[in-house]
N, CA, C and O atoms as a Maestro MAE file, in Angstrom:
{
 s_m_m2io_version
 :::
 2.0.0
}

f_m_ct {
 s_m_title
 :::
 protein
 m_atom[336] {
  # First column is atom index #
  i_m_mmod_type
  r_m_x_coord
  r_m_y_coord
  r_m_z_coord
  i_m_residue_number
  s_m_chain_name
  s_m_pdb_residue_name
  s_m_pdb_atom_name
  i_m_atomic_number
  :::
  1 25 79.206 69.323 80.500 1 A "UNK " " N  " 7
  2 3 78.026 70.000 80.988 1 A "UNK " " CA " 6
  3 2 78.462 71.220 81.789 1 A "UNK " " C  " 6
  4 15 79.370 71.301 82.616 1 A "UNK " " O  " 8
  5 25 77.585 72.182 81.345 2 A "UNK " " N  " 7
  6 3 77.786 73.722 82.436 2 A "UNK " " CA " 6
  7 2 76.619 73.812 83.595 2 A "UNK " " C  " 6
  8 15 75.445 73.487 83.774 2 A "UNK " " O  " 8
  9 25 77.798 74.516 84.318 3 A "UNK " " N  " 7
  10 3 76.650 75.471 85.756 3 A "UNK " " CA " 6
  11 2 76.629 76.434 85.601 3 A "UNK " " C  " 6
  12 15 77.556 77.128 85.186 3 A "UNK " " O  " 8
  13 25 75.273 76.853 85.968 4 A "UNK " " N  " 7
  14 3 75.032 78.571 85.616 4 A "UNK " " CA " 6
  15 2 74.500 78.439 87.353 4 A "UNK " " C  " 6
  16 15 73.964 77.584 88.059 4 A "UNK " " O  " 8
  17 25 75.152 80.209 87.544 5 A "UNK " " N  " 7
  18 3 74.582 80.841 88.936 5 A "UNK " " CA " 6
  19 2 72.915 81.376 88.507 5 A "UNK " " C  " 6
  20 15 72.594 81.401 87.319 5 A "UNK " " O  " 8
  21 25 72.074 81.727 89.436 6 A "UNK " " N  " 7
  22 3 70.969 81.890 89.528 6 A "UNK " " CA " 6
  23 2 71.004 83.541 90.187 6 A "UNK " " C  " 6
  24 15 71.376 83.670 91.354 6 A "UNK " " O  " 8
  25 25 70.590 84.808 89.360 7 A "UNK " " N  " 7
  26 3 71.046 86.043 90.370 7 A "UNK " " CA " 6
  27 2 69.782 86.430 91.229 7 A "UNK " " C  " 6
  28 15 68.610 86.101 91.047 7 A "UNK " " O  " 8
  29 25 70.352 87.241 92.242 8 A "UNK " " N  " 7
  30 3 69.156 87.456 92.794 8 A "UNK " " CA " 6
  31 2 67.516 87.954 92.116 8 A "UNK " " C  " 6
  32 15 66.464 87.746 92.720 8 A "UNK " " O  " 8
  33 25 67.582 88.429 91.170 9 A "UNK " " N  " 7
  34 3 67.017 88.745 90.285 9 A "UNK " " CA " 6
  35 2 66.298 87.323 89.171 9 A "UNK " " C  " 6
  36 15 65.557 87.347 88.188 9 A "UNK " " O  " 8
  37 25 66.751 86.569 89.690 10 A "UNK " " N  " 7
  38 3 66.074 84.920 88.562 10 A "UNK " " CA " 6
  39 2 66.978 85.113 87.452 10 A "UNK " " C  " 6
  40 15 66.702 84.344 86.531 10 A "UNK " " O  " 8
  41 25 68.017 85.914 87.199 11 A "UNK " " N  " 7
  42 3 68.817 86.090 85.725 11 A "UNK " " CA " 6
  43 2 69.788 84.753 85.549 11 A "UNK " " C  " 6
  44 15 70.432 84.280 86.486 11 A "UNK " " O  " 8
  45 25 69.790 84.327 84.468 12 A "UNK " " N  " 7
  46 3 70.735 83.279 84.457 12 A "UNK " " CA " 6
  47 2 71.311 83.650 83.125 12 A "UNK " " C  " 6
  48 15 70.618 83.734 82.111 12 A "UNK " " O  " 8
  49 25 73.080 83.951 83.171 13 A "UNK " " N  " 7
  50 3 73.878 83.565 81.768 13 A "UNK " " CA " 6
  51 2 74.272 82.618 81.317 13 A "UNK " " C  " 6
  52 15 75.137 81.930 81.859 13 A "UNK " " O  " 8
  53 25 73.618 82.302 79.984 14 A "UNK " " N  " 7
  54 3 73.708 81.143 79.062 14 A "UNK " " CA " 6
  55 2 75.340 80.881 78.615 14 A "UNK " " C  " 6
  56 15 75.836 81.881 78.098 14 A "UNK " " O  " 8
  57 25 76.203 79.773 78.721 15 A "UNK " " N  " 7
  58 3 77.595 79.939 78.162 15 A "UNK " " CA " 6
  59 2 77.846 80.098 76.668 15 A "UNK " " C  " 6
  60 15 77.342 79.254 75.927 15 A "UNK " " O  " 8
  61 25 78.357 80.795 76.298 16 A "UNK " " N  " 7
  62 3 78.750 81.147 75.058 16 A "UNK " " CA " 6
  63 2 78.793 80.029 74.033 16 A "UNK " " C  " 6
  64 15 78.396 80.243 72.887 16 A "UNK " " O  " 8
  65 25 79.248 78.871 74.393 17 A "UNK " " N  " 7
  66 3 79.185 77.852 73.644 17 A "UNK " " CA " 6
  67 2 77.861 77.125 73.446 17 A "UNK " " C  " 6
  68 15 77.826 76.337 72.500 17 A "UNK " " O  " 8
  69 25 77.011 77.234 74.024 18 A "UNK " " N  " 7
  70 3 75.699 77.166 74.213 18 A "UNK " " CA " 6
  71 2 75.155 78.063 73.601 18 A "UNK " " C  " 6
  72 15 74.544 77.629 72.624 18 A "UNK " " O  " 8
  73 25 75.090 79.234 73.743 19 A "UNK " " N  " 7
  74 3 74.761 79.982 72.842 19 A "UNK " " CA " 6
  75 2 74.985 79.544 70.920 19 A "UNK " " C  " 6
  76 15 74.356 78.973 70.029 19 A "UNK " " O  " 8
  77 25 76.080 80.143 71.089 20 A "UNK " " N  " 7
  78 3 76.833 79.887 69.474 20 A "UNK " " CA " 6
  79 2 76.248 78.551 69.212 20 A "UNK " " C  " 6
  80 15 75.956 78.680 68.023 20 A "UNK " " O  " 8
  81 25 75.886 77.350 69.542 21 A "UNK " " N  " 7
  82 3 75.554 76.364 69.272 21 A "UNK " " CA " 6
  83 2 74.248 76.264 68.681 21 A "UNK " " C  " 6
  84 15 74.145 75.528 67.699 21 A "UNK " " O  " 8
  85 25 72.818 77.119 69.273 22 A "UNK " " N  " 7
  86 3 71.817 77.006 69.114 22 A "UNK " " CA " 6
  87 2 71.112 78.501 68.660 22 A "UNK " " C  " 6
  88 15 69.905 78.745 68.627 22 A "UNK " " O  " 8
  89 25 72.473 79.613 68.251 23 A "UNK " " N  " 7
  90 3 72.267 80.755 67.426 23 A "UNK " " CA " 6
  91 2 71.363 81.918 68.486 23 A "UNK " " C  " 6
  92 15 70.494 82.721 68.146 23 A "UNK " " O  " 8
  93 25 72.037 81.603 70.097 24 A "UNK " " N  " 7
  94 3 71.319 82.554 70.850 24 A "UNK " " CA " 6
  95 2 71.804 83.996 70.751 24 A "UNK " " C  " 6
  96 15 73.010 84.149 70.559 24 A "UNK " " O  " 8
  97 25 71.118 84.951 70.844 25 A "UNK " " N  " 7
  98 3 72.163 86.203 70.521 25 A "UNK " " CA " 6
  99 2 70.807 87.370 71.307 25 A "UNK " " C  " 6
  100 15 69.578 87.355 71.387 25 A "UNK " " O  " 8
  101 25 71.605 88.014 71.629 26 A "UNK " " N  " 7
  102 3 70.644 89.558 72.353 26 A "UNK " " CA " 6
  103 2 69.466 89.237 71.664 26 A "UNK " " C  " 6
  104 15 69.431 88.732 70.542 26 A "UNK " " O  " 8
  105 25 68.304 89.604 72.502 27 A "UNK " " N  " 7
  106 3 66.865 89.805 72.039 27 A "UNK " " CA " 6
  107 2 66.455 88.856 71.744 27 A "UNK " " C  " 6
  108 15 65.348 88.987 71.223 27 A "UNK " " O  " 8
  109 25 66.977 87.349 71.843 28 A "UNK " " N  " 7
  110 3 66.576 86.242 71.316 28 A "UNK " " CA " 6
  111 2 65.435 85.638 72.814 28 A "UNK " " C  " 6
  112 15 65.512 85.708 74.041 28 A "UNK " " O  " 8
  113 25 64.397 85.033 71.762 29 A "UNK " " N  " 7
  114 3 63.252 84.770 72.920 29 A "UNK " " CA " 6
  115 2 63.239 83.234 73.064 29 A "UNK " " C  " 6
  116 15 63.173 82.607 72.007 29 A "UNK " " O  " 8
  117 25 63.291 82.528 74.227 30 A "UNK " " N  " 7
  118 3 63.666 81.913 74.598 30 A "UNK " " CA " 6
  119 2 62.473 80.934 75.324 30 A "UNK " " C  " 6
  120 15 62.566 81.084 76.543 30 A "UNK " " O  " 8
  121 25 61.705 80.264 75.077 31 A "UNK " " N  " 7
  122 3 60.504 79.367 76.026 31 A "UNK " " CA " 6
  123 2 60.746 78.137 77.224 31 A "UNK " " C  " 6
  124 15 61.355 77.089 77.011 31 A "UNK " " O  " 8
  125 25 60.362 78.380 78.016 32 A "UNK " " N  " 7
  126 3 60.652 77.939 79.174 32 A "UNK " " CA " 6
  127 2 59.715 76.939 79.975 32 A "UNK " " C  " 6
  128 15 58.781 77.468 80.578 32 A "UNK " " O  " 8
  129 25 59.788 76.166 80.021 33 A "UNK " " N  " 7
  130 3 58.932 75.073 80.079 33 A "UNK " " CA " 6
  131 2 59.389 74.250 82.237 33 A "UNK " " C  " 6
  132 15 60.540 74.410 82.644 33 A "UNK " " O  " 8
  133 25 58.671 73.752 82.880 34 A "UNK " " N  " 7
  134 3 59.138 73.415 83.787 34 A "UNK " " CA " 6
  135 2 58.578 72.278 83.482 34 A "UNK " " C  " 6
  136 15 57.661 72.074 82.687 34 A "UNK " " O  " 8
  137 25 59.519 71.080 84.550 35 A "UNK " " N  " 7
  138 3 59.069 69.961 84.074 35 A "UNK " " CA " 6
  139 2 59.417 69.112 85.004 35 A "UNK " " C  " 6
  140 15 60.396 69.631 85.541 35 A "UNK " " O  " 8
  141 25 59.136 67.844 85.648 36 A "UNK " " N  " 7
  142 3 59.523 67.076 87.019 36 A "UNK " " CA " 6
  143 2 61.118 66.928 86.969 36 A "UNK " " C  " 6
  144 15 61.744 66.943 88.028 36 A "UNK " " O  " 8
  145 25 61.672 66.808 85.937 37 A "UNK " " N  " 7
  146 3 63.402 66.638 85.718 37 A "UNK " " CA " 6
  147 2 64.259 68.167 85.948 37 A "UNK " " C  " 6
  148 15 65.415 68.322 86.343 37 A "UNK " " O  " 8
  149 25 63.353 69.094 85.592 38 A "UNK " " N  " 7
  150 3 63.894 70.487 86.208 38 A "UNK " " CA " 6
  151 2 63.435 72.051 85.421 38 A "UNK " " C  " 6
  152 15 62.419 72.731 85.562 38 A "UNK " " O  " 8
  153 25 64.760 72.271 84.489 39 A "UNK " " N  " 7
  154 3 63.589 73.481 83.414 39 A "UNK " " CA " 6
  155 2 64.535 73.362 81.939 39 A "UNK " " C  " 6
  156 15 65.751 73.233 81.795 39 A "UNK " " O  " 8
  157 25 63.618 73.446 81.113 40 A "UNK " " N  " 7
  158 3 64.070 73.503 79.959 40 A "UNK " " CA " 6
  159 2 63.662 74.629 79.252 40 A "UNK " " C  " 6
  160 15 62.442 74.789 79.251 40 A "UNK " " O  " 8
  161 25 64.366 75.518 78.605 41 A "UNK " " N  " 7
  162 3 64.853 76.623 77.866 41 A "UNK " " CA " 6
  163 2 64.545 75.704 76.146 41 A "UNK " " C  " 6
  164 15 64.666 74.492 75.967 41 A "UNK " " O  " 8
  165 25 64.188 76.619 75.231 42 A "UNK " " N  " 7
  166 3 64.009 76.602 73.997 42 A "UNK " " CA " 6
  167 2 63.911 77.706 73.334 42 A "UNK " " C  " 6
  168 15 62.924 78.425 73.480 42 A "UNK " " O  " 8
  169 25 64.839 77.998 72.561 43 A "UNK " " N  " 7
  170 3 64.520 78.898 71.398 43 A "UNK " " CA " 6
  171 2 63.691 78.755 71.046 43 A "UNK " " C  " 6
  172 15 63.162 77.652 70.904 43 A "UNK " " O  " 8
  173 25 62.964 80.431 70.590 44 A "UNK " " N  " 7
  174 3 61.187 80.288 70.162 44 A "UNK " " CA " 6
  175 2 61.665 80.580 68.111 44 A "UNK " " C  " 6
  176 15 62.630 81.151 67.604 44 A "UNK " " O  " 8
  177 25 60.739 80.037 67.623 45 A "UNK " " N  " 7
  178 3 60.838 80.042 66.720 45 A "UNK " " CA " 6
  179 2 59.799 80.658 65.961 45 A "UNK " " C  " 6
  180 15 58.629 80.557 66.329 45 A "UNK " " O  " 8
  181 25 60.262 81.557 64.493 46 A "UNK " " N  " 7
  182 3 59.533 81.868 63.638 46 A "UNK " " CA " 6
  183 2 59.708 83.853 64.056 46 A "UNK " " C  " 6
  184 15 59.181 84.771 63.428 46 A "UNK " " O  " 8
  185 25 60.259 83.916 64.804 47 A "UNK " " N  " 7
  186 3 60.963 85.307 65.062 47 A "UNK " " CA " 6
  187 2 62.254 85.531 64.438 47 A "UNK " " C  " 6
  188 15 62.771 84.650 63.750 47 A "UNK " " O  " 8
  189 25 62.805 86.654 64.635 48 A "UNK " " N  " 7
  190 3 64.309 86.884 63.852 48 A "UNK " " CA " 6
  191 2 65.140 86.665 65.627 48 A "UNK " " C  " 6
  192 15 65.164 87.356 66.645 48 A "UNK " " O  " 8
  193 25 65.714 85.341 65.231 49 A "UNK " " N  " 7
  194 3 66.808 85.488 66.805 49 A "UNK " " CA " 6
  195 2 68.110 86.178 66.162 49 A "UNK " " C  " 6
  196 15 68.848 86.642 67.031 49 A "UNK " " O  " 8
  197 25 68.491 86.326 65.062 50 A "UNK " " N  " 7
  198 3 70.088 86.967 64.464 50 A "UNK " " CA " 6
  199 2 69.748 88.014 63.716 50 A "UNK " " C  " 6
  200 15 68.658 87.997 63.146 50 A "UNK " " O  " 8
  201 25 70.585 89.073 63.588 51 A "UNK " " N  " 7
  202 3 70.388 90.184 62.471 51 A "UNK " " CA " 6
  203 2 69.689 89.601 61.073 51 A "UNK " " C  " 6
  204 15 68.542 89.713 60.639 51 A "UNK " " O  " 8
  205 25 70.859 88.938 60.565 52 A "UNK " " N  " 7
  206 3 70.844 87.957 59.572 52 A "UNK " " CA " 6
  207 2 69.546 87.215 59.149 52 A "UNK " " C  " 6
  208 15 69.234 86.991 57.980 52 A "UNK " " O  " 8
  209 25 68.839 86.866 60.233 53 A "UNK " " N  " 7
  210 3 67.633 86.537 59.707 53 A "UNK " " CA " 6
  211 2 66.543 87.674 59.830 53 A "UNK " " C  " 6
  212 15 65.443 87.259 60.195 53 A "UNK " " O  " 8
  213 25 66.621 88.715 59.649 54 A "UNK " " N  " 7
  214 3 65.670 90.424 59.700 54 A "UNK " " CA " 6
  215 2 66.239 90.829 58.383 54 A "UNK " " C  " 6
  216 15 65.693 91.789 57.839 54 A "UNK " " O  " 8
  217 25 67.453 90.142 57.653 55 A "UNK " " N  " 7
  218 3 67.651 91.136 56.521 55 A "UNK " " CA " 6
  219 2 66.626 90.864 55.377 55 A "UNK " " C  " 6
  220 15 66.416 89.726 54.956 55 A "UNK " " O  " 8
  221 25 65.996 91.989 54.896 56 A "UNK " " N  " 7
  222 3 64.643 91.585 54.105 56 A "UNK " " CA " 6
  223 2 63.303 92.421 54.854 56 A "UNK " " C  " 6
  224 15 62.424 92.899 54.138 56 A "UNK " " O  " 8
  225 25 63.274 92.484 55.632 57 A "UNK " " N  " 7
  226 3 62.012 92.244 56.182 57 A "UNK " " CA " 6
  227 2 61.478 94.051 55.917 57 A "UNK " " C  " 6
  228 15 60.313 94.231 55.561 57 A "UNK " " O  " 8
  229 25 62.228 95.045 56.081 58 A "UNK " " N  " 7
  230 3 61.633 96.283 55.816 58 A "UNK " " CA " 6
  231 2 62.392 96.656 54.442 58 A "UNK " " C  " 6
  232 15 63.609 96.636 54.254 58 A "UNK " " O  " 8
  233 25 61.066 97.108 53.253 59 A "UNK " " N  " 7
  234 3 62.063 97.182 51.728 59 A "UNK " " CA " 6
  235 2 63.035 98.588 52.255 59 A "UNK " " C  " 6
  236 15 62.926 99.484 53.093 59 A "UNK " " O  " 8
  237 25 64.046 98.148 51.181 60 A "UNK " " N  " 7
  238 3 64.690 99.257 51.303 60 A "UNK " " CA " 6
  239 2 64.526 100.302 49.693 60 A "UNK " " C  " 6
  240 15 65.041 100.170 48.583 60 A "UNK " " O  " 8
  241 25 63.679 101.196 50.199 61 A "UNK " " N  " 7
  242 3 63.344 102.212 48.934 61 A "UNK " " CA " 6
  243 2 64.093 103.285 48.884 61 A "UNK " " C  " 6
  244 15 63.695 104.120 48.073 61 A "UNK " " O  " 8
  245 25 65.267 103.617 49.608 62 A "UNK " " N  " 7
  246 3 66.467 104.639 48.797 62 A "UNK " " CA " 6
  247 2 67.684 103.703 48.312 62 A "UNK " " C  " 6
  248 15 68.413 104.020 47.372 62 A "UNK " " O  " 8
  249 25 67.804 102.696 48.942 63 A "UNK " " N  " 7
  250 3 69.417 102.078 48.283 63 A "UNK " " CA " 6
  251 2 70.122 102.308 48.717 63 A "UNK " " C  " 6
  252 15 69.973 102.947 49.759 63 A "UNK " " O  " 8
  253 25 71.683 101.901 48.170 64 A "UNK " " N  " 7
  254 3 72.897 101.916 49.230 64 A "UNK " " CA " 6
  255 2 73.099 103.544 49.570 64 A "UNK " " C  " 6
  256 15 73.145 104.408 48.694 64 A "UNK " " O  " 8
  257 25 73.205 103.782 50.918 65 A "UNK " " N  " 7
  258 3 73.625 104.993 51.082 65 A "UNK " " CA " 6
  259 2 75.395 104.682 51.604 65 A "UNK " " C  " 6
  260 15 75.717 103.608 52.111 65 A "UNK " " O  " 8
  261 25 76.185 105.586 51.416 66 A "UNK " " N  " 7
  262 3 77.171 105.595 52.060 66 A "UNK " " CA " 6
  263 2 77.117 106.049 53.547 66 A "UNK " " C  " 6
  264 15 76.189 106.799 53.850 66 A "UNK " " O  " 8
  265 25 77.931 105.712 54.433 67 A "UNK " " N  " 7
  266 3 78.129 105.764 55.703 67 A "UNK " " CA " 6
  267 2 78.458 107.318 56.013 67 A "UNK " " C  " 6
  268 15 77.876 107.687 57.033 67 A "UNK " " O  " 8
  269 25 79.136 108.192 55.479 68 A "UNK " " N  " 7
  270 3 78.900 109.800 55.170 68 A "UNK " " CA " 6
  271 2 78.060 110.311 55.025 68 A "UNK " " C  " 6
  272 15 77.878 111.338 55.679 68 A "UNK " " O  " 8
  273 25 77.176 109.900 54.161 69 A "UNK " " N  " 7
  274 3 75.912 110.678 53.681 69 A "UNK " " CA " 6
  275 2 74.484 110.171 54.285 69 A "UNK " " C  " 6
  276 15 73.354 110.301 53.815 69 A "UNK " " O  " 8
  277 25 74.988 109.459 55.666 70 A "UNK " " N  " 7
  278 3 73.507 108.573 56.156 70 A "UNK " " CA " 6
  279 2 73.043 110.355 56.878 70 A "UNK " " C  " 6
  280 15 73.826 110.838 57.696 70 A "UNK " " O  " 8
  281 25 71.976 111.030 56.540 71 A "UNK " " N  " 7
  282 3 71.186 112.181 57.165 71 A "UNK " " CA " 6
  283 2 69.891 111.634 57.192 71 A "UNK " " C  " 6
  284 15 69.264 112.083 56.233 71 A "UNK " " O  " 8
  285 25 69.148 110.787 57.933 72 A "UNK " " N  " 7
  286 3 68.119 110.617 58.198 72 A "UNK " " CA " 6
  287 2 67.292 111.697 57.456 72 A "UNK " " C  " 6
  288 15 66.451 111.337 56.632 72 A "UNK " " O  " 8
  289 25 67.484 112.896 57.696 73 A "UNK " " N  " 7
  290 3 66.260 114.320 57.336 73 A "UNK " " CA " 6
  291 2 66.246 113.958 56.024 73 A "UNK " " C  " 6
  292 15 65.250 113.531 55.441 73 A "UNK " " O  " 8
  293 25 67.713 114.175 55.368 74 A "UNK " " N  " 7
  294 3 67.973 114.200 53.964 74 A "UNK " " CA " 6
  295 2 66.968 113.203 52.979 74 A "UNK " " C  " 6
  296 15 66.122 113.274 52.087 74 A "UNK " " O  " 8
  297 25 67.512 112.490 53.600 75 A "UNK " " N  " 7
  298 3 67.181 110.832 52.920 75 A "UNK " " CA " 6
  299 2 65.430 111.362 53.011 75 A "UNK " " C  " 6
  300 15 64.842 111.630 51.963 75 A "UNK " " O  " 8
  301 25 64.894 111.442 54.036 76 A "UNK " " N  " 7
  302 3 63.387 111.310 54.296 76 A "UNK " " CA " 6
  303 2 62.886 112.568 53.089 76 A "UNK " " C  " 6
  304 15 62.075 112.465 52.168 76 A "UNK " " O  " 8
  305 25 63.408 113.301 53.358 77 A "UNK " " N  " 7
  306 3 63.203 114.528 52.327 77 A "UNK " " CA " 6
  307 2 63.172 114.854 51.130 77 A "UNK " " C  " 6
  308 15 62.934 115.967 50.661 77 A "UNK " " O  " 8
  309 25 63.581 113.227 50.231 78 A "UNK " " N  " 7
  310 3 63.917 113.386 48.762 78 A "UNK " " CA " 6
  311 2 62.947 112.100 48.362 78 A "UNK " " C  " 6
  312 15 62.918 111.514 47.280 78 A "UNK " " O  " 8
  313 25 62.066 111.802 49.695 79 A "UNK " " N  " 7
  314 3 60.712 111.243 49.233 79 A "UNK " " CA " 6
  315 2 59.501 111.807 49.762 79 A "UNK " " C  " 6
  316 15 58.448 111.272 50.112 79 A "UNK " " O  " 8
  317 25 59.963 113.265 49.739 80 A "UNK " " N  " 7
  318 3 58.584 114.152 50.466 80 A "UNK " " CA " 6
  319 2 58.083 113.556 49.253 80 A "UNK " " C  " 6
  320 15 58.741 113.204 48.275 80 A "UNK " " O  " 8
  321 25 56.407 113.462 49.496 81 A "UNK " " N  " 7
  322 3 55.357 113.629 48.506 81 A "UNK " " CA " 6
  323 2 55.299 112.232 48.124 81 A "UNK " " C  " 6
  324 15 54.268 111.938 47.517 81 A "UNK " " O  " 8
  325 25 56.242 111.158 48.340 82 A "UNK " " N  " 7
  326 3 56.134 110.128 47.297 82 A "UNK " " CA " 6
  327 2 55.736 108.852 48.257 82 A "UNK " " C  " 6
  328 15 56.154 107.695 48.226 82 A "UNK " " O  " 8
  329 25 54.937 109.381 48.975 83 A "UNK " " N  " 7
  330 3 53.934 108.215 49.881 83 A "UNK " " CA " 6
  331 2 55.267 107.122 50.485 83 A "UNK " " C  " 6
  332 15 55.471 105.924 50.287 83 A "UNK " " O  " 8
  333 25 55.796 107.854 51.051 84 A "UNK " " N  " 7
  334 3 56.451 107.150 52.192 84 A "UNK " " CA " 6
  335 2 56.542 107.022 53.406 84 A "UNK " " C  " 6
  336 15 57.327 106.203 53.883 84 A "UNK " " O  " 8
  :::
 }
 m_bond[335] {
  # First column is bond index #
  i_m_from
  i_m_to
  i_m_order
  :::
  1 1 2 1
  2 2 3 1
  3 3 4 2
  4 3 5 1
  5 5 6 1
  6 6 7 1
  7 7 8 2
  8 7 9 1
  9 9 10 1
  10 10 11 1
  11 11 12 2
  12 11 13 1
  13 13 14 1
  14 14 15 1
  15 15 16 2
  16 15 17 1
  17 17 18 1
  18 18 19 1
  19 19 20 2
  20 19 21 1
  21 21 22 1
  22 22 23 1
  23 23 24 2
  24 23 25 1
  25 25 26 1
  26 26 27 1
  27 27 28 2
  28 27 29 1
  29 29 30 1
  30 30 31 1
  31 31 32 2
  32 31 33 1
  33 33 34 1
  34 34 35 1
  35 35 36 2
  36 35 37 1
  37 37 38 1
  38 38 39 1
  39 39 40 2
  40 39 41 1
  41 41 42 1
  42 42 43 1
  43 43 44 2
  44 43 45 1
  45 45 46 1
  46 46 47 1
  47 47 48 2
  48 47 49 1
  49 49 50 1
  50 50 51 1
  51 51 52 2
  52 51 53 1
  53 53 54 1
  54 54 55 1
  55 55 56 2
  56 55 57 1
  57 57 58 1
  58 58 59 1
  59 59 60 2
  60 59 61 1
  61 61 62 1
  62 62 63 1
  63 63 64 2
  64 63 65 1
  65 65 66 1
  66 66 67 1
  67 67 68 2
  68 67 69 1
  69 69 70 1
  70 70 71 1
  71 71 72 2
  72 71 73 1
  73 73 74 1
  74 74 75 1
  75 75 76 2
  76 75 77 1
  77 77 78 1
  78 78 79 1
  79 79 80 2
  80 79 81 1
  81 81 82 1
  82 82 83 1
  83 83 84 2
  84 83 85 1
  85 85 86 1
  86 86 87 1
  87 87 88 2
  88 87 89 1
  89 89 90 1
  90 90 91 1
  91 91 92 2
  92 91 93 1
  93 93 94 1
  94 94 95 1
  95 95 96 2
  96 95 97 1
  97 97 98 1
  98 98 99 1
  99 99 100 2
  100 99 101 1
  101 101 102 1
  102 102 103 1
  103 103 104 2
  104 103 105 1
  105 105 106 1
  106 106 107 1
  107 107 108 2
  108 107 109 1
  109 109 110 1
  110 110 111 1
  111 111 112 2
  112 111 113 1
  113 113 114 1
  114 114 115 1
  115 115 116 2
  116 115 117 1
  117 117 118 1
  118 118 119 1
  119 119 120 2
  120 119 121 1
  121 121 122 1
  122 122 123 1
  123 123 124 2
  124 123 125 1
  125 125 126 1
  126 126 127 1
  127 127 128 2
  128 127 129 1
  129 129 130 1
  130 130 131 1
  131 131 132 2
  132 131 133 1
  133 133 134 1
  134 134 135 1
  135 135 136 2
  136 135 137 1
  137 137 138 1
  138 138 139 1
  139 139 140 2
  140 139 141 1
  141 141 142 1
  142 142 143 1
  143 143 144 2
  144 143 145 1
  145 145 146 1
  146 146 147 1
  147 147 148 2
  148 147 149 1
  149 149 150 1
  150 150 151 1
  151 151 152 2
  152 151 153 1
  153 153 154 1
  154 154 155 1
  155 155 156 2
  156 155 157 1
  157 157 158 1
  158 158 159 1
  159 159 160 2
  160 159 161 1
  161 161 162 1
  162 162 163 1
  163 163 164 2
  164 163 165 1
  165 165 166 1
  166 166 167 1
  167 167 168 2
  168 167 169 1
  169 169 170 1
  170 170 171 1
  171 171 172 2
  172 171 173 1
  173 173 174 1
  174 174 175 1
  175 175 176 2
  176 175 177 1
  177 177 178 1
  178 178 179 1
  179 179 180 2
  180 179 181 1
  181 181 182 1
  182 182 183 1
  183 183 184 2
  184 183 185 1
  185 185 186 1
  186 186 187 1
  187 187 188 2
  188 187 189 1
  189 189 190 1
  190 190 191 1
  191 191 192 2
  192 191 193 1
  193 193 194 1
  194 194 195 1
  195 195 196 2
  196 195 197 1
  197 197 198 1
  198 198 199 1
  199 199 200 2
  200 199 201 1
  201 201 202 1
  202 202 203 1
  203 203 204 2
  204 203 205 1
  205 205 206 1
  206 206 207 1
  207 207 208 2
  208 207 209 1
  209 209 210 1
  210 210 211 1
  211 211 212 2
  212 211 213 1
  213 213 214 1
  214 214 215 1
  215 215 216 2
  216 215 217 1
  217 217 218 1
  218 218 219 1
  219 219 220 2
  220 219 221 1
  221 221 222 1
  222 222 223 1
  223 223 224 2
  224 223 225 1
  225 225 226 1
  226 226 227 1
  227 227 228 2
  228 227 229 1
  229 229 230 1
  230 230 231 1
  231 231 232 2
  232 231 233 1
  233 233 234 1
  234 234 235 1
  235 235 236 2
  236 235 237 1
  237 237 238 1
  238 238 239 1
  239 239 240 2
  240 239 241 1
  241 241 242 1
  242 242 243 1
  243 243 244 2
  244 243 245 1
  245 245 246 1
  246 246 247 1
  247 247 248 2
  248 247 249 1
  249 249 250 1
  250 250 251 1
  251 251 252 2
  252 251 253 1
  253 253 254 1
  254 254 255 1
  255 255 256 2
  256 255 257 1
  257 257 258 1
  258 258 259 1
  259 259 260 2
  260 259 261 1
  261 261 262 1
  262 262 263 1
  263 263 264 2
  264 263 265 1
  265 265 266 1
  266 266 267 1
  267 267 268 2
  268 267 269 1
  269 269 270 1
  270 270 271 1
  271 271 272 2
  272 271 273 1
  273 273 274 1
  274 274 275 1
  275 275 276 2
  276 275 277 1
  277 277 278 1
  278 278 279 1
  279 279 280 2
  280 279 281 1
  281 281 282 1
  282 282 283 1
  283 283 284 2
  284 283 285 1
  285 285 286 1
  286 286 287 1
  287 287 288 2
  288 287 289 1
  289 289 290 1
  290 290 291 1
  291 291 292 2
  292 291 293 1
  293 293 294 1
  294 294 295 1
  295 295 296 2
  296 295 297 1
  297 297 298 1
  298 298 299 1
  299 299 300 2
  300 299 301 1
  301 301 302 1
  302 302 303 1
  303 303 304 2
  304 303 305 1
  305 305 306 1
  306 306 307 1
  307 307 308 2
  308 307 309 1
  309 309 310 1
  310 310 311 1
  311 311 312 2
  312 311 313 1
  313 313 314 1
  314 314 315 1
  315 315 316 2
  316 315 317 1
  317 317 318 1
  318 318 319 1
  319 319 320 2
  320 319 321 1
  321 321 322 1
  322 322 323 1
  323 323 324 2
  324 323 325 1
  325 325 326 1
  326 326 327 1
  327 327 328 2
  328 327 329 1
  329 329 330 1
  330 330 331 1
  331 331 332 2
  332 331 333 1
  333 333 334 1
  334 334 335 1
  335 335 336 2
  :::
 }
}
């Protein structure tokens, strides 16, 4: 079992192994429940907590670009007109 400090701020860091265990990662939303035994934390579900689960979610209508040729303008520009 781990101890976490409490910052002045109410911030508490989750241990890494804890994390990695239950797939916590930046931006991951987390529900918080209080309860007579103390507080319990839960991953919220049905959101993207990992990259990995967002891949999909916006189509991709130009295709692989190479890492050279990523020009935002460019790219946007060779679907002027084509309702994008």
């Amino acid at each position: 079992m781990s101890s976490v400090t409490v910052s002045v701020k109410g911030q508490v860091v989750l241990p890494a192994e804890v994390r990695r265990k239950l797939g916590i990662v930046g931006g991951s939303r987390l529900e918080v429940v209080a309860s007579d035994d103390g507080v319990l934390l839960r991953p919220l579900k049905g959101k993207a907590s990992r990259v990995e689960d967002g891949l999909g979610i916006v189509p991709n209508r130009v295709g692989p670009v190479a890492i050279d040729e990523m020009d935002g303008g460019r790219i946007l520009a060779s679907f002027k007109g084509r309702g994008l």
